[in-house]
C-alpha positions as CSV (number, residue, x, y, z in Angstrom):
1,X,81.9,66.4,90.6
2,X,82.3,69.5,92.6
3,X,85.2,72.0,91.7
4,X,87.8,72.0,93.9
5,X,87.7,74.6,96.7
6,X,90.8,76.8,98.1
7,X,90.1,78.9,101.0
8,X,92.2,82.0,101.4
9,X,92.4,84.4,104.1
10,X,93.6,87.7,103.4
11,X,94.7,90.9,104.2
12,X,93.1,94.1,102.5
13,X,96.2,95.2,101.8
14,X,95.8,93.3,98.2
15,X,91.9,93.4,97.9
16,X,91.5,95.6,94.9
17,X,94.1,93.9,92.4
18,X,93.0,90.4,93.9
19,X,89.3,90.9,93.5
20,X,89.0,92.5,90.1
21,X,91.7,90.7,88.3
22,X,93.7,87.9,90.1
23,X,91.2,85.7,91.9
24,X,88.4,85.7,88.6
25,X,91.1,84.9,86.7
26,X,92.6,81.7,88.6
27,X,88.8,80.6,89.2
28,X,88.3,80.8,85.4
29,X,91.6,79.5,84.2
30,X,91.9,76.7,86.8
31,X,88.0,75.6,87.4
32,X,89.0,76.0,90.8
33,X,86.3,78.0,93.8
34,X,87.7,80.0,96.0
35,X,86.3,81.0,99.1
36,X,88.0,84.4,100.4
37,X,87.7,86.4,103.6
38,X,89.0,89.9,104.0
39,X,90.2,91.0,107.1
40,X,92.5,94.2,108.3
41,X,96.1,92.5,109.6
42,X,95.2,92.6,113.8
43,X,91.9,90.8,112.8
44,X,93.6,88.2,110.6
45,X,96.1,87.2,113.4
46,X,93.6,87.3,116.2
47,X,91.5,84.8,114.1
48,X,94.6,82.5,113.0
49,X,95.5,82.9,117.1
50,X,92.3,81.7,118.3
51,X,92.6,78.4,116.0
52,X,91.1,79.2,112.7
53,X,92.8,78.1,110.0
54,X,92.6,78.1,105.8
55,X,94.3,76.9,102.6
56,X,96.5,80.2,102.2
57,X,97.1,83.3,104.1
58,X,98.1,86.8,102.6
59,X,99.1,89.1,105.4
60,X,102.3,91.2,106.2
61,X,105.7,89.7,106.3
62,X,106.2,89.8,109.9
63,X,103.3,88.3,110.6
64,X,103.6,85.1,108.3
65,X,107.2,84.6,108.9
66,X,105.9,84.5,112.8
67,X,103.3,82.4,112.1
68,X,105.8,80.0,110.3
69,X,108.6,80.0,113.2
70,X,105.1,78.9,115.2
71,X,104.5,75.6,113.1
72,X,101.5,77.3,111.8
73,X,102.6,78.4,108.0
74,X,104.9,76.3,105.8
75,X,108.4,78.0,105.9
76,X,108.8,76.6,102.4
77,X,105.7,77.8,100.7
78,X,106.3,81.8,101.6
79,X,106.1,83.7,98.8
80,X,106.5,87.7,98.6
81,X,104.1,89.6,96.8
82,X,104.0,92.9,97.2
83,X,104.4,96.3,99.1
84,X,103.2,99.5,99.8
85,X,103.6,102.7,102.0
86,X,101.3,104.5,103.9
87,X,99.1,107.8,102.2
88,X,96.5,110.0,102.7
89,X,93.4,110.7,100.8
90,X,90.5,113.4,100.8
91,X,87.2,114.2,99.2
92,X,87.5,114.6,95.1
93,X,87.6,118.0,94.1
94,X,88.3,119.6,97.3
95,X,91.2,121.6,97.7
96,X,95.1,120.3,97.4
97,X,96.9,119.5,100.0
98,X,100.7,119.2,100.3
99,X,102.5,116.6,102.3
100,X,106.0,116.7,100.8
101,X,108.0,117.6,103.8
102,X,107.6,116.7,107.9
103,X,106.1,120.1,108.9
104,X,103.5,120.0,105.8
105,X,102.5,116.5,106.6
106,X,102.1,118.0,110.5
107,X,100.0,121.0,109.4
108,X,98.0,118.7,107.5
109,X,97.0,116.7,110.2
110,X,96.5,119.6,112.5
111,X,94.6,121.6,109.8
112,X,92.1,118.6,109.1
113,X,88.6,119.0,110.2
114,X,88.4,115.0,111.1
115,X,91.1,112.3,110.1
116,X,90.0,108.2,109.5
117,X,92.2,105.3,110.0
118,X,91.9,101.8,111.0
119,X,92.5,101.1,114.6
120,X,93.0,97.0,113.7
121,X,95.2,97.3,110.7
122,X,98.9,97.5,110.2
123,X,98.7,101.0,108.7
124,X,96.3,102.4,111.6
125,X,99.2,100.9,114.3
126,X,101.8,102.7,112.5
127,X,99.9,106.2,112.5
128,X,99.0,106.0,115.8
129,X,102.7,105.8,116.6
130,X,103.8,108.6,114.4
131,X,101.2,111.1,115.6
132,X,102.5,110.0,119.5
133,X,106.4,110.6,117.6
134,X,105.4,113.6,116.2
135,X,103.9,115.0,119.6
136,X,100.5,115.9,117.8
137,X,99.0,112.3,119.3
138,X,96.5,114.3,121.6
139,X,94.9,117.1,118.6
140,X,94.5,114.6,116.1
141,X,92.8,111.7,117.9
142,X,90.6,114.3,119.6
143,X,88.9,115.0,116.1
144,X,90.0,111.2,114.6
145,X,87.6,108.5,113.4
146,X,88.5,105.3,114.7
147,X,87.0,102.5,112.4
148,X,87.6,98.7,113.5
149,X,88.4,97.8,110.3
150,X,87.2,98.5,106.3
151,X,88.2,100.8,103.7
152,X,89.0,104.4,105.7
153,X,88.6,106.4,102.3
154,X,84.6,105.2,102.2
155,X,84.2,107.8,105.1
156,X,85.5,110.2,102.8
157,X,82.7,109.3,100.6
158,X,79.5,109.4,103.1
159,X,80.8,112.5,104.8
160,X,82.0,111.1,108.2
161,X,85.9,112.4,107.6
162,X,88.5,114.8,105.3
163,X,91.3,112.7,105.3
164,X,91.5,109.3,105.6
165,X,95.0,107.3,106.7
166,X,95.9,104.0,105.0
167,X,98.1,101.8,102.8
168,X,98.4,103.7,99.4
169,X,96.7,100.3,97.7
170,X,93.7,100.0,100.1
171,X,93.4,104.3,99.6
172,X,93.5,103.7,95.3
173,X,90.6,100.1,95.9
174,X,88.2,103.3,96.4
175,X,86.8,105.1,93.6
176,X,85.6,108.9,93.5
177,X,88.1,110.1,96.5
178,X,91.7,111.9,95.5
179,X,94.5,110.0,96.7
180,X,96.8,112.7,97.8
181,X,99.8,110.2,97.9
182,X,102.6,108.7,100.6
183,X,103.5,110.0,103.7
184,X,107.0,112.1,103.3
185,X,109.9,109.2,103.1
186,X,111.3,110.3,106.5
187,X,107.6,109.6,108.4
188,X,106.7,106.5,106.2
189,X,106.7,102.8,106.3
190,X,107.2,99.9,104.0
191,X,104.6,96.9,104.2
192,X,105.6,93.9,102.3
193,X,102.9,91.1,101.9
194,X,103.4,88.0,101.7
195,X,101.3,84.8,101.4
196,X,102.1,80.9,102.5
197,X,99.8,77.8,103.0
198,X,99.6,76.9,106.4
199,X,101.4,73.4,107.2
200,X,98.1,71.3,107.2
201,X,98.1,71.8,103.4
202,X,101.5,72.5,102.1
203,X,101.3,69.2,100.4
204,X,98.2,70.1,97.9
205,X,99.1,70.6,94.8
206,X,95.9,72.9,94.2
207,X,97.9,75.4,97.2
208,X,100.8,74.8,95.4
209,X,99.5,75.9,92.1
210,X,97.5,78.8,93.9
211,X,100.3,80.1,95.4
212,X,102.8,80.1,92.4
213,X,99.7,82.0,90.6
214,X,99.6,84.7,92.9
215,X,103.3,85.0,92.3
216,X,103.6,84.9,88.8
217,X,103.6,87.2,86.1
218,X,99.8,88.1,86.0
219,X,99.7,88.7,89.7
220,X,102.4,90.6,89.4
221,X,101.5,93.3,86.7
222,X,97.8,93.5,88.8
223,X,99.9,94.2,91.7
224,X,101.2,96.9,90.0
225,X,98.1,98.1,88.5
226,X,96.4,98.5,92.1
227,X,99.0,100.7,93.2
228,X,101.7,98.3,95.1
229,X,104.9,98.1,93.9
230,X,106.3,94.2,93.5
231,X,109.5,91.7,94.2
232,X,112.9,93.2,92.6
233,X,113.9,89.3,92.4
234,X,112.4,85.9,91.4
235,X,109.0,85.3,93.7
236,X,109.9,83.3,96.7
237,X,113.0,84.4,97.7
238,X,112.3,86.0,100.6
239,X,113.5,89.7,99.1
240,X,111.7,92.4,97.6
């Protein structure tokens, strides 16, 4: 008899501490298969939007809280995860950079050579509209690489970029680059993810048990590990 199979789409948000810890370790402790797609926030939504659907969806608050006042997500089965801010990276061993304070984040930007982010994802969205905020919009995306989604720091890695913009977890998922650290408080944003089953299977016990795993105590110090910070309360409650 065939194991049984949850299919989870997610954001990458949460790849690193899902891949290498949480997901092996539900597959091994539960006998259960999971079949996982990774995809940057705008993807996710346009794929959910255009009718596709799965056991369990990890993506950011807003969007599964929409997607649950739609009929689409169980209301009941949203659970918080985890959160993160926004950061920088650059190449390992090349020189420091200082982005404590509004004006040194600004002459960062303007000083780079190149700058990567994700166009598609929710930490791509939110640059774009603090460089147009900022007034620097026009000098940065002139020398910016625009990816449709991935991991920006890899361009660090092949040579394509100096910086690269994204959320502090997805920056720390990629080894041999130097995570510089958060944007200044004053120029940042808070992510929260969140998963939920949508409503076609909020009644399986294996999405039940899934999503409770993903909350617990295991997810939660792998969370932690990959660089996200995690619920101040009891999983499910809707604060973090």
């Amino acid at each position: 008899m065939a194991n049984p199979k949850i299919r989870l789409m997610s954001t990458l948000g949460v790849l690193a501490p899902l891949r290498d810890r949480i997901l092996p370790e539900y597959e091994q402790s539960r006998g259960v298969s999971l079949e996982v797609v990774f995809n940057p926030t705008n993807v996710l939504a346009g794929r959910v939007d255009s009718g596709e659907r799965a056991d369990v969806i990890i993506a950011i608050s807003d969007m599964v809280r929409g997607f649950a006042a739609n009929g689409i997500l169980s209301t009941r089965s949203i659970r918080d995860l985890a959160s993160t801010t926004v950061g920088l990276a650059k190449a390992a061993g090349s020189p420091d950079v200082m982005i404590n304070s509004k004006q040194e984040f600004i002459s960062c930007m303007l000083s780079a050579k190149s700058i990567v982010f994700s166009e598609t994802g929710a930490s791509g969205v939110f640059f774009r509209s603090l460089i147009e905020r900022l007034g620097i919009a026009e000098q940065i995306l002139a020398k910016a690489r625009i990816i449709q989604q991935g991991l920006t720091a890899e361009h660090i890695l092949s040579g394509e970029a100096d910086l690269a913009v994204q959320q502090m977890s997805e920056l720390l998922a990629v080894p041999g680059v130097d995570v510089i650290g958060p944007f200044p408080p004053e120029l940042n944003h808070t992510t929260i993810f969140t998963a939920a089953a949508f409503v076609e299977n909020e009644g399986s016990r294996n999405v039940a048990d899934f999503l409770e795993f993903i909350a617990g105590d295991f997810a939660r110090k792998s969370y932690l590990g990959g660089g996200l910070d995690v619920p101040k309360v009891l999983p499910g409650t809707g604060a973090i």
